[in-house]
C-alpha positions as CSV (number, residue, x, y, z in Angstrom):
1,X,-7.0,6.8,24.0
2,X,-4.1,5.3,22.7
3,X,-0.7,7.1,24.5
4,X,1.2,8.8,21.7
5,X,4.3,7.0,20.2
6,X,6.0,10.7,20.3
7,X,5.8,14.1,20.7
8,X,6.1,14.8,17.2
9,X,2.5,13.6,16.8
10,X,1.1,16.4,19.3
11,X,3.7,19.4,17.1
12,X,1.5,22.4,16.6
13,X,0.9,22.2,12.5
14,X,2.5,25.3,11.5
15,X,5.9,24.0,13.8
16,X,5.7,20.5,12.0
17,X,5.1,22.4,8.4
18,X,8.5,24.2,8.7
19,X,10.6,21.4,10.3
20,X,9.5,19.0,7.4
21,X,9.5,21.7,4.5
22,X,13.6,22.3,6.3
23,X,14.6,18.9,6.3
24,X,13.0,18.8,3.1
25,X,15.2,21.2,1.2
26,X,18.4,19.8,3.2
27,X,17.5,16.8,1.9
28,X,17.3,17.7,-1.8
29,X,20.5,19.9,-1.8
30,X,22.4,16.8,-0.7
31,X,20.4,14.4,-2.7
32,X,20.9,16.1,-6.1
33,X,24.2,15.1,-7.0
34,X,24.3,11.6,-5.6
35,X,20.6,10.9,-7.0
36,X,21.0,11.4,-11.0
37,X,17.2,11.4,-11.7
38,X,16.2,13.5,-8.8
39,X,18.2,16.0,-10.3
40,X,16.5,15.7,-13.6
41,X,13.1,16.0,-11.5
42,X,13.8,19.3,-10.3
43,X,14.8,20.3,-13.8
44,X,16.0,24.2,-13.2
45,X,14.5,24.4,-9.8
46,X,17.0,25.4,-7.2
47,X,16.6,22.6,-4.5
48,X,17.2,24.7,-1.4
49,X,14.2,27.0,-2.3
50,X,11.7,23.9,-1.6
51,X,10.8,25.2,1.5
52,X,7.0,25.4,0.9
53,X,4.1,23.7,-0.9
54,X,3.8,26.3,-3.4
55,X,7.3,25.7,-3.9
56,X,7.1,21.7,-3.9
57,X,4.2,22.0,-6.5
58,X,6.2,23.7,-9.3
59,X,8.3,20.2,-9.0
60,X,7.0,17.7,-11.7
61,X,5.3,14.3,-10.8
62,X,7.2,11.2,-10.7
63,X,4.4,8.4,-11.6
64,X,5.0,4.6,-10.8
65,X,5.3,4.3,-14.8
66,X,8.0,6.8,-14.9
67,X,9.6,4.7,-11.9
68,X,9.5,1.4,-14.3
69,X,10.8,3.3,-17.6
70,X,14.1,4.9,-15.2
71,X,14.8,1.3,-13.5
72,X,15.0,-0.2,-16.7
73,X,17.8,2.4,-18.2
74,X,19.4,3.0,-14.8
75,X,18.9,-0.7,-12.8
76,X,17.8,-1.1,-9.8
77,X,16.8,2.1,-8.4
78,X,16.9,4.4,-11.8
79,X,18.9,6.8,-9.9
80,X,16.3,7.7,-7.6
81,X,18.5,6.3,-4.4
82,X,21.6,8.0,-3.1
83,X,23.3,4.8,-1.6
84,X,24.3,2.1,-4.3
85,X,22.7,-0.9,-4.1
86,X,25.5,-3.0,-2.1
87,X,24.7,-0.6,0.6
88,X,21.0,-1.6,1.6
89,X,19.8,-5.1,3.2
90,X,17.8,-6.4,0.5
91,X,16.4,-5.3,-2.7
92,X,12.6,-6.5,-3.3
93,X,10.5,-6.4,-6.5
94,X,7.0,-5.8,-6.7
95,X,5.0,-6.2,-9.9
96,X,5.6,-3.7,-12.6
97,X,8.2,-4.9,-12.0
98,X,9.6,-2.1,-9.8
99,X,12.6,-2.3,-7.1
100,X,12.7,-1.0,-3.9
101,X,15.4,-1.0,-1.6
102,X,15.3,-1.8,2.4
103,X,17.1,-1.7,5.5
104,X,16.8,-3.9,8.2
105,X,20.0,-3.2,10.0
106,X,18.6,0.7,10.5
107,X,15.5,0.1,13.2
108,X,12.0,0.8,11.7
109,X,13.6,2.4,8.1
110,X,9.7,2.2,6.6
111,X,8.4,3.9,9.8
112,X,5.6,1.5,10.2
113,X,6.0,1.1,14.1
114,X,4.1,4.3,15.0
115,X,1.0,2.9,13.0
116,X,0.7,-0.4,14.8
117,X,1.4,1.6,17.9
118,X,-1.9,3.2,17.5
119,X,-3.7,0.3,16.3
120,X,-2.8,-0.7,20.2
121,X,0.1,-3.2,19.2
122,X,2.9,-3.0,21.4
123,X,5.9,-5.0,23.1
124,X,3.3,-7.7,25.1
125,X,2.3,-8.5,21.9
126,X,2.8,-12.0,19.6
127,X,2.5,-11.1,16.6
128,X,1.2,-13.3,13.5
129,X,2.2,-11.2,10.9
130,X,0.5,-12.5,7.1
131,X,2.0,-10.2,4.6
132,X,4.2,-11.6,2.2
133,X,7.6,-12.1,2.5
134,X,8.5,-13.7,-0.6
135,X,10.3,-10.7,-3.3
136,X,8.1,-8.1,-2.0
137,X,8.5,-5.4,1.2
138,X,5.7,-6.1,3.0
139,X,6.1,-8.8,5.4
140,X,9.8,-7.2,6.1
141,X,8.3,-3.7,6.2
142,X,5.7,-4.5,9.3
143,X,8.3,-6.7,10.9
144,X,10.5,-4.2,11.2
145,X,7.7,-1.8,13.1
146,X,6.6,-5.0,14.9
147,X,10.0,-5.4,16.1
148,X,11.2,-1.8,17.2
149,X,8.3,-1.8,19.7
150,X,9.6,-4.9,21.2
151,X,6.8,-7.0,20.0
152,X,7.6,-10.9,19.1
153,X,6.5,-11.7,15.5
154,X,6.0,-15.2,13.4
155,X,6.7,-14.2,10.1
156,X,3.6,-16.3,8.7
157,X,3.2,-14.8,4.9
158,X,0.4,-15.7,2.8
159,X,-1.6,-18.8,2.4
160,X,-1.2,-21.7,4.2
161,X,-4.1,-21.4,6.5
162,X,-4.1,-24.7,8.0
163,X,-0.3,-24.0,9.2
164,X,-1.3,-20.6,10.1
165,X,-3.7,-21.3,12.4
166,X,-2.1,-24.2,14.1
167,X,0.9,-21.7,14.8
168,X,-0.8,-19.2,15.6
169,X,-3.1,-20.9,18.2
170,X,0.1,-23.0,19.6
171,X,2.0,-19.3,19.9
172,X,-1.2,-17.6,21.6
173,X,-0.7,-15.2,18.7
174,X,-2.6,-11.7,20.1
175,X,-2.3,-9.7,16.9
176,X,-2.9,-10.2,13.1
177,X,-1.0,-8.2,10.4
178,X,-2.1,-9.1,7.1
179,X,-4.4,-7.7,4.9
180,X,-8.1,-7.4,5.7
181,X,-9.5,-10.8,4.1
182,X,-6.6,-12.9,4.9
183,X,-7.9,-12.9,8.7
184,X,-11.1,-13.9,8.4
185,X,-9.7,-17.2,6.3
186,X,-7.9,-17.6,9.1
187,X,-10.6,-17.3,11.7
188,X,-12.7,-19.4,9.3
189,X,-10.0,-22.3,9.5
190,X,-9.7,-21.9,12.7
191,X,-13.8,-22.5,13.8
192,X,-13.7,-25.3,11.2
193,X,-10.6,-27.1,12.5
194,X,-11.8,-25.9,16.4
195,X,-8.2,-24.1,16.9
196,X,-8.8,-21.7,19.5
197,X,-7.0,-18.3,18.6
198,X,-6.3,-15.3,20.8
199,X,-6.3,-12.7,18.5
200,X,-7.7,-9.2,20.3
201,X,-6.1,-7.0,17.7
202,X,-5.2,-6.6,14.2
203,X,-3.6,-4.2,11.9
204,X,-4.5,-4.3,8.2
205,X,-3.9,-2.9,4.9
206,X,-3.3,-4.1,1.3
207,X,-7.0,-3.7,0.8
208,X,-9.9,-2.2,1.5
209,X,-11.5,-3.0,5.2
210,X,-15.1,-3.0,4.4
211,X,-17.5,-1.8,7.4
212,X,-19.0,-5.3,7.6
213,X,-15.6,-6.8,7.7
214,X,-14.6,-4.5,10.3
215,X,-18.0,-4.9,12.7
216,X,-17.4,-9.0,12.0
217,X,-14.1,-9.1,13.6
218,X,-15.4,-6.7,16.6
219,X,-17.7,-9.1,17.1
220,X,-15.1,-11.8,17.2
221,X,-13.8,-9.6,19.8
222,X,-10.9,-8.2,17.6
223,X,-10.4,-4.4,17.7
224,X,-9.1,-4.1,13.9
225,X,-7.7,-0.6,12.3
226,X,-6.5,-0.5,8.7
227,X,-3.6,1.6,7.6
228,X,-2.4,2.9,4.2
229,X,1.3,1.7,3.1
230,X,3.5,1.3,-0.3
231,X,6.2,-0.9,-1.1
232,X,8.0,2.4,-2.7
233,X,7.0,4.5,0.5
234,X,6.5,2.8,3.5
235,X,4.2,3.8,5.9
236,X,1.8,7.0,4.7
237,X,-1.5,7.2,7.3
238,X,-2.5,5.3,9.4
239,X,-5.9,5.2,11.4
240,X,-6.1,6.1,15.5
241,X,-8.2,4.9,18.2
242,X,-10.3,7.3,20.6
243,X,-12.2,5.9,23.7
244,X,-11.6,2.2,21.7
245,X,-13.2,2.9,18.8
246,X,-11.6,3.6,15.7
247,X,-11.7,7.3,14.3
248,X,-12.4,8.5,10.9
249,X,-10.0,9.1,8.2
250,X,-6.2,8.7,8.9
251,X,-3.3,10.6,10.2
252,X,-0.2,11.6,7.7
253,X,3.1,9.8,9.1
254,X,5.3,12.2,10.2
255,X,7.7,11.0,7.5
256,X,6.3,12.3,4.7
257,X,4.7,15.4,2.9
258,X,1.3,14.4,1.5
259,X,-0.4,16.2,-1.6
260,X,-3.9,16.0,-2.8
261,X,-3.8,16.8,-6.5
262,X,-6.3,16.7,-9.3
263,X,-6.6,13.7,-11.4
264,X,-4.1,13.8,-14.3
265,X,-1.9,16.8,-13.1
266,X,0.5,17.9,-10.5
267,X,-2.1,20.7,-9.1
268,X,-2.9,20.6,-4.9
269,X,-7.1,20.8,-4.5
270,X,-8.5,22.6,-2.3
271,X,-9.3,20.9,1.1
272,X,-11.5,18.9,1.1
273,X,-11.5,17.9,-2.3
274,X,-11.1,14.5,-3.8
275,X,-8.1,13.7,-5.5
276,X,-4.8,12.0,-5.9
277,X,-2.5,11.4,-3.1
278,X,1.3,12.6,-4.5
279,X,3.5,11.9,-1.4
280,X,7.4,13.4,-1.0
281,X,9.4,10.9,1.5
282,X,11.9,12.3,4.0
283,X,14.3,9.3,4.1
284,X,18.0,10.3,2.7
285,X,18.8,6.8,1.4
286,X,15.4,7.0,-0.9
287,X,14.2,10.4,-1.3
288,X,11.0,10.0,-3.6
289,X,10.0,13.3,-4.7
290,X,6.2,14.5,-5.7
291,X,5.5,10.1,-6.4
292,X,1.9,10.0,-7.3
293,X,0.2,6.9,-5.9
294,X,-2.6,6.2,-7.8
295,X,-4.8,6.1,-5.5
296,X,-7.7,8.8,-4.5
297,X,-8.5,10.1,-1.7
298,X,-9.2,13.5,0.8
299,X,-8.1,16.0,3.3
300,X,-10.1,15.3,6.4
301,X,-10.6,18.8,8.3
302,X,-10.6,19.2,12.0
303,X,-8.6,18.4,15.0
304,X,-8.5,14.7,15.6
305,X,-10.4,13.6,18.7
306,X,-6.8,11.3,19.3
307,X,-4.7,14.3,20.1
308,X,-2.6,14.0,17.1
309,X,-2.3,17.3,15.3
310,X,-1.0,15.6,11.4
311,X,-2.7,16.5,8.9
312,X,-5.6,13.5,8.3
313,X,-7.1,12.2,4.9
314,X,-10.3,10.6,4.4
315,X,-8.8,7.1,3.8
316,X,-8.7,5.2,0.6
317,X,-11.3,6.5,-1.7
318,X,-10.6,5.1,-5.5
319,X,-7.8,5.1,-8.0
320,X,-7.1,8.4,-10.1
321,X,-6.3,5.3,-12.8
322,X,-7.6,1.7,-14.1
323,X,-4.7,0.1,-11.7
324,X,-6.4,-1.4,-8.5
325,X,-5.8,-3.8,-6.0
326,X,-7.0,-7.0,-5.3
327,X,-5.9,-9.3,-2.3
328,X,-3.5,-7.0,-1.6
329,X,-1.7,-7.2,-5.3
330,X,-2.3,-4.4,-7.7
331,X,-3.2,-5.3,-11.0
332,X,-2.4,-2.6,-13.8
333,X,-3.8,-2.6,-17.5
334,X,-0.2,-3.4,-18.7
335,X,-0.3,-6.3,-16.9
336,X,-3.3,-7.2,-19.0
337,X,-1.7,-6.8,-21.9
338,X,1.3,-8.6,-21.4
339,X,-1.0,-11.4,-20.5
340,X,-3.0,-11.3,-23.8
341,X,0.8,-11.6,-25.3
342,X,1.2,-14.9,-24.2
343,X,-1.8,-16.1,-25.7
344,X,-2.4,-15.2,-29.5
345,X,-5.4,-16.6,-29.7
346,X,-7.0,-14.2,-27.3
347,X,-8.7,-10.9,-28.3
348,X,-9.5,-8.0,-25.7
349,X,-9.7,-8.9,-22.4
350,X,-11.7,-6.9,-19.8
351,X,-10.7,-7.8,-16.0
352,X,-13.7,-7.0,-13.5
353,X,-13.1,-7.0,-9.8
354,X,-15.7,-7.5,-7.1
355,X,-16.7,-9.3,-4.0
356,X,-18.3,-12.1,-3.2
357,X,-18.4,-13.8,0.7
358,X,-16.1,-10.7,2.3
359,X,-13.0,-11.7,-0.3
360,X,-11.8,-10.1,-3.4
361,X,-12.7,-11.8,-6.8
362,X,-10.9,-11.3,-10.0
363,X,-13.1,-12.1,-13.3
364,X,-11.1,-12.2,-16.6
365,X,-13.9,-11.8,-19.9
366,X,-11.4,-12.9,-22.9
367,X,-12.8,-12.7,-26.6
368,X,-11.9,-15.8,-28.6
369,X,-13.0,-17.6,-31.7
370,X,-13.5,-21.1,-29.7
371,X,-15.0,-21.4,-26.2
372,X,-11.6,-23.9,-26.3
373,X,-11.0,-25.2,-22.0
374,X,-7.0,-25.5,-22.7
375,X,-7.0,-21.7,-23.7
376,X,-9.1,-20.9,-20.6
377,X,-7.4,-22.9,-18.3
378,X,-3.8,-21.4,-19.8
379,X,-5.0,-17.9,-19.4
380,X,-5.9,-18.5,-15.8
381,X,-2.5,-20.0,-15.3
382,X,-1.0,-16.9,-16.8
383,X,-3.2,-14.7,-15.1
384,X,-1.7,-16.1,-11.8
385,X,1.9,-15.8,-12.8
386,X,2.0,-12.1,-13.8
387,X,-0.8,-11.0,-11.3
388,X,-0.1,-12.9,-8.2
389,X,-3.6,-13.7,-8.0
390,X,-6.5,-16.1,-8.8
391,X,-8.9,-15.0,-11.6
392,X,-11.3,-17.0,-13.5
393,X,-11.5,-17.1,-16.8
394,X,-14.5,-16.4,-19.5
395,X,-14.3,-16.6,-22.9
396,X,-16.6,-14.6,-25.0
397,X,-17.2,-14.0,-28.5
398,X,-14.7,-11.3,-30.7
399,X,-16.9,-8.3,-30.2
400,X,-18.8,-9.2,-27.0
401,X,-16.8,-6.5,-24.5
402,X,-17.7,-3.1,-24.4
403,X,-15.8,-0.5,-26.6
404,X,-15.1,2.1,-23.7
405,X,-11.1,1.3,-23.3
406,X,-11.6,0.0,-19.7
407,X,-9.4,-2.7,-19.1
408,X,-9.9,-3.3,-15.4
409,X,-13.4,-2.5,-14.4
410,X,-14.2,-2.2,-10.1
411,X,-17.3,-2.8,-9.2
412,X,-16.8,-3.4,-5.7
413,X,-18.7,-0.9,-3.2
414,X,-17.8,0.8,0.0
415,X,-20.7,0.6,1.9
């Protein structure tokens, strides 16, 4: 078993409830007049009476949408943070576009360190870590955890496999961050090239870590966990290890206040029950309030085997939405629209995401008059500009897609 990073991990539930509901409504009494819109949020509600989750539930939503529309009036932050922006290290945008701010010069601000502490990383550790670092958080974000347990990290980014490796094999490199598809490219390169790499660990997220994924890179000899982050919130759950095998479902971060809520409203679910995670951050500088996620998942009853008495969830189980992720880059049905804007010769467009050979694809069905190869070949340009990823293109005849309103269609499966 993996030594705890803290003794907040082993709090008895009902302790850890009132300290975080306390510092909670602390946090909101001296939030409210430095953070315009989290004022507006809590509407009439007296912010030092947030001391519970029936309390916190009468607090509307605050959706990624509504994040976009309040940046726009209000730039960057829309009000949301109570430091102005000259006071944080760097400002980073992530498609939407959204900004979030982050802080280097306060150790581990995004709390990611205690989740690649239990994915086994620590300060003997070289770390290879492959999340970008170019306008969005996340290579910056796992550096930063990397870094306050003492490991040594080369900040690779994305792409570039052929550098990668070489690095990575010339640094001994013993753990991969990145997200789960990214690594086996590189372990790929690396038997084609005959690099030798020494990775024993790795610590993923950005995507879904599919079983056969996972039970490849054991048998590469790689013990790999997965955890779930956002650019807006940092580190949310995270999974632990138990006699060296991975456990199931993942443990809350003691940073936050997680909410499973039905689909389309702010109301908790009874445990147990899928629905949408709706997360409340405990970080003064950025004090998020009731943000709903997008994405679906469970409370996971029980003790954890681990020791660690946080509440656990199931893991990633779906989007409450159309908005999904692929490589790592989520792709939202406005995005497919402002697409189709840059091209009036296109008609609907339906985007279908699967998988083929362990990897994410992106399939982009466009209806056009003409099965015309500069319009295909523009869209997929376009496609890779406003989505940060690859799709190919198909045009089809006006007519030809389904009339059900789905604009991003998933067909990947967990199993």
């Amino acid at each position: 078993m993996t030594a705890h990073f803290d003794a907040l991990e082993t709090r008895d539930p009902a302790e850890r409830e009132a300290a975080q509901f306390a510092a909670l409504a602390a946090q909101l009494v001296e939030a409210r007049s430095a953070a315009p819109a989290l004022d507006a949020q809590l509407g009439g509600i007296d912010a030092a009476t947030v001391t519970d989750r029936a309390a916190l539930a009468a607090v509307p939503l605050m959706r990624k949408a509504d994040l976009v529309e309040r940046q726009q009036a209000a730039p960057p932050f829309g009000g949301l943070a109570t430091l102005p922006a000259e006071r944080f290290d760097h400002v980073f945008q992530s498609p939407g576009p959204i900004y979030e701010p982050g802080m280097v010069s306060v150790p581990d601000w995004w709390r990611t360190a205690r989740a690649l502490h239990a994915g086994g990383i620590g300060p003997d550790d070289r770390v290879l870590n492959c999340f970008s670092y170019h306008l969005v958080p996340a290579g910056i974000m796992l550096e930063s955890g990397a870094r306050a347990l003492g490991s040594v990290v080369m900040p690779g980014g994305v792409g570039q496999s052929d550098a990668q490796v070489a690095a990575a094999a010339h640094m001994g490199a013993t753990a991969y961050v990145g997200t789960p598809d990214f690594l086996k490219t590189l372990l790929d390169k690396a038997a084609e090239t005959g690099a030798t790499l020494a990775f024993t660990k790795a610590w993923v997220s950005g995507g879904a870590l599919f079983p056969s994924l996972r039970a490849a890179y054991a048998e590469a000899g790689i013990a790999c966990v997965q955890g779930y982050a956002t650019a807006d919130l940092g580190s949310v759950a995270y999974e632990t290890v138990h006699r060296g095998a991975p456990l199931p479902g993942m443990i809350v971060d003691e940073g936050v206040i997680l909410e499973i809520v039905r689909p389309g409203t702010g109301d908790p679910v009874p445990a147990g029950e899928v629905g949408e995670i709706v997360v409340t951050l405990l970080n003064p500088d950025y004090p998020l309030l009731r943000f709903a996620t997008g994405d679906m998942s469970a409370v996971l009853e029980g003790p954890s085997p681990c020791g660690r008495t946080g509440l656990r969830i199931k893991g990633w189980m779906g989007r409450a939405d159309q908005t999904t992720k692929v490589r790592g880059m989520f792709v939202r049905p406005e995005q497919i629209a402002a697409l189709l804007a840059r091209h009036p010769q296109a008609g609907k467009a339906r985007a279908t995401v699967g998988r083929a050979e362990q990897q994410d694809t992106l399939a982009l069905a466009v209806e056009a008059t003409s099965r015309d190869a500069a319009l295909a070949a523009a869209l997929a340009e376009t496609a890779r500009d406003l989505l940060k990823v690859r799709a190919t293109v198909e045009l089809v005849a006006p007519g030809s897609l389904p009339n059900d309103g789905k604009v991003i269609d998933d067909v990947r499966t967990y199993d």
